[in-house]
C-alpha positions as CSV (number, residue, x, y, z in Angstrom):
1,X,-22.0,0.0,75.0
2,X,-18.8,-1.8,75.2
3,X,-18.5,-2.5,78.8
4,X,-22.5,-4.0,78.1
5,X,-21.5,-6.1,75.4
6,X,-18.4,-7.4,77.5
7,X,-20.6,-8.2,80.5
8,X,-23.4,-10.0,78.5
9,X,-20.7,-11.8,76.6
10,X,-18.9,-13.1,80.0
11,X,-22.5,-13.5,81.3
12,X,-23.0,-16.0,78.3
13,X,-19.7,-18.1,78.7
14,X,-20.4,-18.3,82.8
15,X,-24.0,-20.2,81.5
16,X,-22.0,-22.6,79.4
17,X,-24.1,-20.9,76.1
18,X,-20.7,-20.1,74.6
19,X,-19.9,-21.0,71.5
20,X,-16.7,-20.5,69.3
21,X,-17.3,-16.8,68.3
22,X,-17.7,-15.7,71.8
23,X,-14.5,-17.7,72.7
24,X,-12.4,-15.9,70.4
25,X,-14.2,-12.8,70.7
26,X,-13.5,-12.8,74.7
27,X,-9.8,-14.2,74.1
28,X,-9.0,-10.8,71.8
29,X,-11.2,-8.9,74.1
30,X,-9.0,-9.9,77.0
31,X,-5.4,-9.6,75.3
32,X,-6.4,-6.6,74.2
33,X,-6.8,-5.4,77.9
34,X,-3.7,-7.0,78.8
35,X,-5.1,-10.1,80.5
36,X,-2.6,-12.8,79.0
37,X,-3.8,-15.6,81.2
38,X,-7.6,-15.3,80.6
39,X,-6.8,-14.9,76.9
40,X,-5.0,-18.0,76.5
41,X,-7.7,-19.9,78.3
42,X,-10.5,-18.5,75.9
43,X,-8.2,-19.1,72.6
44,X,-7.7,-22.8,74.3
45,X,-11.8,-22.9,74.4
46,X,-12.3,-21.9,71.1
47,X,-9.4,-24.0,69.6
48,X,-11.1,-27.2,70.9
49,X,-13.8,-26.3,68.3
50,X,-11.8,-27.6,65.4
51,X,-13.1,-26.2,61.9
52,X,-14.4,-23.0,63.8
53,X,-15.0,-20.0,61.4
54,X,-12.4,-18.0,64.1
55,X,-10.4,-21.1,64.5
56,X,-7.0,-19.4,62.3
57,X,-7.4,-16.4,63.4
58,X,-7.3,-17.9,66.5
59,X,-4.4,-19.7,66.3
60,X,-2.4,-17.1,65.3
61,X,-3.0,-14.7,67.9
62,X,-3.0,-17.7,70.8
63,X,0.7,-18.6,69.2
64,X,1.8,-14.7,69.0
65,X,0.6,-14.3,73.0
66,X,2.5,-17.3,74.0
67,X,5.7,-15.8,72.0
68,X,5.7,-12.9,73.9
69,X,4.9,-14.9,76.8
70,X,8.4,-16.5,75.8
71,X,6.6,-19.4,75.9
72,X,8.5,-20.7,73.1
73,X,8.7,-24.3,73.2
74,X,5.0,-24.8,73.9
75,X,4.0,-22.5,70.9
76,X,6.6,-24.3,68.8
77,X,4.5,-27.3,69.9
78,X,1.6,-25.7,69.5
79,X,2.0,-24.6,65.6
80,X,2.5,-28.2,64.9
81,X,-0.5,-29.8,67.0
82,X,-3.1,-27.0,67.0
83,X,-1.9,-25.2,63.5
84,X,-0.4,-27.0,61.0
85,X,-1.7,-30.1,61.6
86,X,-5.8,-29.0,61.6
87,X,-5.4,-28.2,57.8
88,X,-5.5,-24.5,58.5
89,X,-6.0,-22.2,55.6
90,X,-3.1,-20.9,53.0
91,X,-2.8,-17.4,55.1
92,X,-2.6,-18.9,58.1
93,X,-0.2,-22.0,56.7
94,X,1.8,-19.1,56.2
95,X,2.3,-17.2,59.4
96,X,2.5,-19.8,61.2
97,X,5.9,-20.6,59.3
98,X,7.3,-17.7,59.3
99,X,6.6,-17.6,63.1
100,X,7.6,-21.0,64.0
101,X,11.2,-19.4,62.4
102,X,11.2,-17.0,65.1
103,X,10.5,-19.3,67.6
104,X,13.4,-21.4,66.5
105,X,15.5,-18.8,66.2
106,X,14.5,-17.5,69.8
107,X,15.0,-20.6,71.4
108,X,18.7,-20.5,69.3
109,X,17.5,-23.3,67.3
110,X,19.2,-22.5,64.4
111,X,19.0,-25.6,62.3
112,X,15.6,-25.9,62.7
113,X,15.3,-21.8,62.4
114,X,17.5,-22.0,59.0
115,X,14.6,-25.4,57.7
116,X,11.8,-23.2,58.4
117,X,13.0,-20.0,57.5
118,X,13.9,-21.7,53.9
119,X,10.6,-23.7,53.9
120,X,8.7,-20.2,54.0
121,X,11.0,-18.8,51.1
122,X,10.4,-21.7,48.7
123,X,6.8,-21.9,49.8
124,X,6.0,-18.0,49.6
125,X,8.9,-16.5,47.4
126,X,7.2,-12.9,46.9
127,X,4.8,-12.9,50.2
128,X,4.3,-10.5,52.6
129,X,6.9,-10.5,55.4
130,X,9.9,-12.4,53.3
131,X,12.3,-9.7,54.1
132,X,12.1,-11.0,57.5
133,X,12.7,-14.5,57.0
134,X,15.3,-13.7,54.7
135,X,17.5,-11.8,56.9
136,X,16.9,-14.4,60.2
137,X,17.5,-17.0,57.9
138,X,21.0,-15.1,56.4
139,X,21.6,-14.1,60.8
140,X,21.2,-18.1,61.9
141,X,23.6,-19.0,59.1
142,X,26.0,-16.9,60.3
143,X,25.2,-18.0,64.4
144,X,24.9,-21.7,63.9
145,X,27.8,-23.9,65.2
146,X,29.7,-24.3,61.6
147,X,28.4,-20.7,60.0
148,X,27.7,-20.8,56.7
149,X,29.0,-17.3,55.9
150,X,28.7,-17.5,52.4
151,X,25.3,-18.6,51.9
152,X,24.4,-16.0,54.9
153,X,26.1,-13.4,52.3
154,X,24.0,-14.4,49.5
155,X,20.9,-13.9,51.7
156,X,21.7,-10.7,52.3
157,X,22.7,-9.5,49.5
158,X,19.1,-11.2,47.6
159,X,17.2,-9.4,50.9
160,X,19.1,-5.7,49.3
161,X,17.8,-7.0,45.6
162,X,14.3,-7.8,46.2
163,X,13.5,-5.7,48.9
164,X,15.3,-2.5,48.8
165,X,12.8,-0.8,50.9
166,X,12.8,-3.1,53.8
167,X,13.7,-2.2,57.5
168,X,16.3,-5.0,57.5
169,X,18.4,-2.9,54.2
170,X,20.5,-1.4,56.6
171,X,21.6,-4.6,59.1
172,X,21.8,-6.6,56.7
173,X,24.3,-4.4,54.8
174,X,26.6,-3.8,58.2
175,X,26.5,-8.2,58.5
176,X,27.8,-8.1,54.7
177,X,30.1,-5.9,56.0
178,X,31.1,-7.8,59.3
179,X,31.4,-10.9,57.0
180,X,33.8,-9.2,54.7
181,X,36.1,-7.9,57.7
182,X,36.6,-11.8,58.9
């Protein structure tokens, strides 16, 4: 059934009777099977539909293929032009902040890392995924050319507070530590 509904969906996009559905559909299809470069030529296709019903779905998976691509400055340039500037929904407004962070923090960026990550704390103070941004936010204090090692502490410490179940509990108790030995 699958392999069917593959073929007649490829069949569809050779005959130019693609539309944005199929796009995405055959972009997720394909980085599902482990064919980066086909994928990020379908999310491309379906992202020139702007105000698609798949279009921030889209873009979130097309930014989180060229991150592990390490395709980092592209995507960062991507989640301005293609993502935040199209107006994209609240959810997706969201992830792509928190992964633009990343990408800033990848690319050692940590000015811009530390602007973001606090830009997705003040916007989303109790989302999904804070803990995260909390702790890279407290890590690029503490790695930017004049660390801020205070303010990385107070991070930390708010990251034990609020989420005392997260996976980052632990490192960011042995940086609390680190700080306090130096």
């Amino acid at each position: 059934h699958s392999f069917h509904h593959f073929s007649h969906l490829f069949k569809l996009i050779d005959e130019n009777i693609a539309d944005s559905e199929l796009f995405y559909k055959a972009a997720h299809s394909m980085m599902k099977g482990g064919n980066a470069d086909l994928a990020l030529e379908y999310y491309q296709k379906n992202l020139a539909e702007e105000g698609n019903p798949f279009y921030d779905d889209a873009i979130i998976e097309y930014i989180q293929l060229l991150k592990e691509q390490k395709e980092f400055d592209k995507a960062i340039n991507d989640v301005y032009e293609r993502g935040l500037a199209k107006g994209v929904g609240e959810d997706c407004t969201q992830k792509l902040y928190r992964t633009l962070g990343d990408l800033f923090f990848n690319v050692k960026n940590y000015t811009e890392a530390i602007r973001t990550y606090k830009t997705v704390l003040s916007l989303y103070p109790a989302g999904k995924g804070e803990d995260k941004a909390m702790f890279y936010l407290a890590y690029a204090l503490e790695l930017q050319e004049n660390p801020q090692f205070k303010e990385a502490q107070h991070f930390y410490r708010e990251l034990l507070d609020v989420y005392p179940e997260s996976e980052y509990v632990n490192l960011s108790r042995s940086r609390i530590g680190f700080i306090n030995r130096h």
